[in-house]
C-alpha positions in Angstrom: -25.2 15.6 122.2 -22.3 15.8 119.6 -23.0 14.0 116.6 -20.4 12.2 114.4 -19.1 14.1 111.4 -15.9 15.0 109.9 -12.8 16.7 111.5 -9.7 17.4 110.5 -8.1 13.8 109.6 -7.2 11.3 106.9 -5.3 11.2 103.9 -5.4 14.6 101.3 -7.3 14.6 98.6 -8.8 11.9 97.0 -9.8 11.2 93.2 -13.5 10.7 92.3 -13.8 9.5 88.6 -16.5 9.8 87.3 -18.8 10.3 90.0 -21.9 12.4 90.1 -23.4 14.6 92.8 -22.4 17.4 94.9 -18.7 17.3 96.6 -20.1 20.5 98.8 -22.3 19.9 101.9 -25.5 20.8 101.3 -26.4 25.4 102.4 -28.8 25.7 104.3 -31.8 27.4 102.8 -33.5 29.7 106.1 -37.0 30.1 104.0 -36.9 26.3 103.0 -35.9 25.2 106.5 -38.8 27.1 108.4 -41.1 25.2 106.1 -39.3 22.1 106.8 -40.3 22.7 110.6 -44.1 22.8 109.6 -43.4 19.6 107.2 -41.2 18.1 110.4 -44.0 19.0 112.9 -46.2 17.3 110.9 -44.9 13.7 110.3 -41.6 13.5 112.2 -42.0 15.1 115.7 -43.9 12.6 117.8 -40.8 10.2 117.2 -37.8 11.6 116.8 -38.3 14.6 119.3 -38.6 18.7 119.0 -34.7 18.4 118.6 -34.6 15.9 115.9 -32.8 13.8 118.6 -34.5 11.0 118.5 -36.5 10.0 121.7 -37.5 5.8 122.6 -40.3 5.7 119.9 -37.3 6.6 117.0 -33.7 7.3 116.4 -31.6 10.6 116.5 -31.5 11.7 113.1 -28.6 14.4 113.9 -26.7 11.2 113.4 -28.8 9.8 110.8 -26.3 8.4 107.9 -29.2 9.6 105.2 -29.6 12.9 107.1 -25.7 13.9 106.4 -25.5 11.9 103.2 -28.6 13.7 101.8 -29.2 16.3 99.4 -32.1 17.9 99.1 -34.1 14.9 99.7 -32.0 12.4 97.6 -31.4 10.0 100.8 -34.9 10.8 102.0 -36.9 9.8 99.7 -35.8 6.2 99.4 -35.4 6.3 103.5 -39.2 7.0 103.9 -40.3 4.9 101.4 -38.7 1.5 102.8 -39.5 2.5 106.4 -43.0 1.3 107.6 -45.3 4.1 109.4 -43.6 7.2 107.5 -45.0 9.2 104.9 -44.2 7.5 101.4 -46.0 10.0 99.3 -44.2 13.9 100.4 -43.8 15.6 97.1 -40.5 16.5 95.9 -40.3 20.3 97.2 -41.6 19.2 100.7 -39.0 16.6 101.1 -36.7 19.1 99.7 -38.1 22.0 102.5 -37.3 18.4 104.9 -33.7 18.6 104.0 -33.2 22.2 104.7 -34.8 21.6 108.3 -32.9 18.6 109.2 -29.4 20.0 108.2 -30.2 23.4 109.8 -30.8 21.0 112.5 -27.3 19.4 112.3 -25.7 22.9 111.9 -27.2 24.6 115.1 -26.4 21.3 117.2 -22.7 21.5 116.1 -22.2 25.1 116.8 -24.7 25.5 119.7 -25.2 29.1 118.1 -27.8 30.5 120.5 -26.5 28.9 124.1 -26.8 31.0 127.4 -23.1 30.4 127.9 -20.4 28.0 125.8 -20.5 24.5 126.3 -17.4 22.9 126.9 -16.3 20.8 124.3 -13.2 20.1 126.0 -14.4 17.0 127.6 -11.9 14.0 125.8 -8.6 13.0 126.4 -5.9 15.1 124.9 -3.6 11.9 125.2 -6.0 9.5 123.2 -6.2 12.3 120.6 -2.8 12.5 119.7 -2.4 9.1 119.6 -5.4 9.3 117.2 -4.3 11.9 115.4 -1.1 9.8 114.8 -2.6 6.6 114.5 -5.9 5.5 113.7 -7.0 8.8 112.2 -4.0 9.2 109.7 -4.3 12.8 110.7 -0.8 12.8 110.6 -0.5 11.8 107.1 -1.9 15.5 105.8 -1.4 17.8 109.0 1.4 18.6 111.3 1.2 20.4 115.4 4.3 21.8 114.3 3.3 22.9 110.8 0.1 23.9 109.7 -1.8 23.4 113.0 0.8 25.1 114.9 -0.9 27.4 117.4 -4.4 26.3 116.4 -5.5 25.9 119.7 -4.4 29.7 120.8 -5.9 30.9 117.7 -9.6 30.0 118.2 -11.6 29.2 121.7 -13.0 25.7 122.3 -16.8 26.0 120.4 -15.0 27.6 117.1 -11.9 25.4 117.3 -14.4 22.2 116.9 -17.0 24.0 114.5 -14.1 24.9 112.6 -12.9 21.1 112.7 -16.5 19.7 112.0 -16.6 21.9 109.3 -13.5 22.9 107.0 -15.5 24.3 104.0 -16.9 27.0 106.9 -13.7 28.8 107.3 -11.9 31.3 105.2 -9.0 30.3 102.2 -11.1 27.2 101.1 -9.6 24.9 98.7 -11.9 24.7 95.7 -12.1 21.4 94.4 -10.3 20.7 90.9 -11.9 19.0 87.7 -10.9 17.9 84.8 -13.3 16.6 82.1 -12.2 14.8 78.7 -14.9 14.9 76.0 -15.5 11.9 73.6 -13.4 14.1 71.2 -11.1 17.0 71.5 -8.6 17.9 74.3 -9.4 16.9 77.8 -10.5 20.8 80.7 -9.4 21.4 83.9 -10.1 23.9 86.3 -12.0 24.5 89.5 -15.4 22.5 89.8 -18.0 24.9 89.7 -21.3 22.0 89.6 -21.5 18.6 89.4 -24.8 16.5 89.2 -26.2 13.4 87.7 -27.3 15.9 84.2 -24.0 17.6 83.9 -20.9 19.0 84.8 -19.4 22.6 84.5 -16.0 24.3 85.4 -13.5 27.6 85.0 -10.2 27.0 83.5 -7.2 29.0 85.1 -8.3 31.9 82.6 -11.7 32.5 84.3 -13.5 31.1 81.5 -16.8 29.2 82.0 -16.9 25.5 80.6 -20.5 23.3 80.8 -20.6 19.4 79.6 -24.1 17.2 79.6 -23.0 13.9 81.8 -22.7 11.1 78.9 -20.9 7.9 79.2 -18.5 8.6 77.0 -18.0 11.5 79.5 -14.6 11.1 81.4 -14.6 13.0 84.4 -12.1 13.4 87.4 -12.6 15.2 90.5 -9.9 15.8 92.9 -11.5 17.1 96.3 -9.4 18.1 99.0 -11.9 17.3 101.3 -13.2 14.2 100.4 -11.2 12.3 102.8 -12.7 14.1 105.3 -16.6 13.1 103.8 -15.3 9.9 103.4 -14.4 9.6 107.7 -18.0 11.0 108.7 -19.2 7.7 108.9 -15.9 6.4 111.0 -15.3 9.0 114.0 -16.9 8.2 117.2 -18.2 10.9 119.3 -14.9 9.7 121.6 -12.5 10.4 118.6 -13.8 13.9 118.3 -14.2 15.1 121.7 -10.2 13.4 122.2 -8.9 14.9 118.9 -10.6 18.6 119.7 -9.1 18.2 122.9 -5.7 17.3 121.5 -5.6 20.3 119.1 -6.4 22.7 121.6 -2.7 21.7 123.5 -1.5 23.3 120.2 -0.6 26.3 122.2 
């Protein structure tokens, strides 16, 4: 079952001001994720399946809008505690281990890493996704078939084309996201975000040189992520508008 995250689509890069948490999807952590299995088999299994796919007792959290918004339990936490019949009470590092689990999850059902043979993603309408891509998805706006996606579909199979899609960050030549922070006093920093949380916020100029700031108030802070439009459409795409755009794309011959 394909689940509805980003592709390549929207408008470029947007600016965040002032706005805390991470602007990177959340890495995997292998050791954390293997004890999110034991925490998962614990309380989660019986309802939402071995897969995390949800089954007729509770919903697929693959597609969970917490599951992809969260980070390292930040979604969770609230989620369980409003929910009737779930476990209020999971300390901090086991709804962090939680996390791990659930996006391993949502990795390994997007690239089907371990399948006997490759499924084929090529199941949409390569009509409806160019009209997509031209229309609705304001792909257009950012991308071109006869600039930089020229020859995409020749230049990976099928699987990676639409892991590659799902997933921009995963590739090579990734654009890092740009900050620029104006203290209370003195002249405002900008350089490539290297953290960003609700405590503080830290950079490196075009020198190379490390810059750190506490998050005040009085704090100014800009961030211009070049793929925050694509965060930002993870809750629009249907599993339709995915399977037609991939299938689109991989016309680019």
């Amino acid at each position: 079952m394909t689940f509805r995250v980003g592709l390549l689509a929207a408008a470029g890069a947007l600016a965040l001001v002032a706005q805390p948490g991470p602007t990177e999807r959340q890495a995997v952590d292998k050791a954390a994720a293997e004890r999110g299995r034991r925490v998962y088999s614990q309380f989660c299994i019986n309802c939402h399946g071995n897969r995390a796919q949800g089954t007729d007792q509770g919903p697929d959290l693959i597609r969970s809008v917490a599951v992809l918004h969260d980070r390292v339990g930040s979604e969770l936490a609230p989620a369980l505690k409003k929910l009737p019949n779930h476990p209020a009470d999971l300390p901090a590092d086991q709804l962090a281990d939680l996390s791990h689990f659930l996006k391993d999850r949502i990795e390994y059902t997007a690239q089907d890493r371990n399948a006997a043979r490759e499924p084929n993603v090529l199941t949409g309408n390569a009509d409806a996704g160019r009209a997509y891509f031209n229309g609705a998805g304001k792909c257009a706006s950012c991308h071109s078939p006869t600039g930089d996606l020229a020859g995409v579909g020749k230049k990976y199979p099928p699987v990676t084309l639409q892991q590659r899609l799902l997933f921009p960050r995963a590739g090579r030549n990734i654009k890092a996201a740009q900050v620029t922070v104006k203290p209370p006093s003195g002249a405002a920093v900008s350089g490539n975000l290297d953290r960003i949380d609700d405590f503080s916020v830290s950079l490196r100029d075009s020198a190379g040189e490390y810059h750190s700031w506490r998050r005040t108030p009085e704090l100014q802070v800009e961030v211009r992520d070049p793929y925050a439009a694509h965060n930002q459409m993870l809750d629009v795409y249907t599993d339709a508008d995915i399977h037609n755009l991939v299938a689109y794309l991989e016309t680019l011959q």
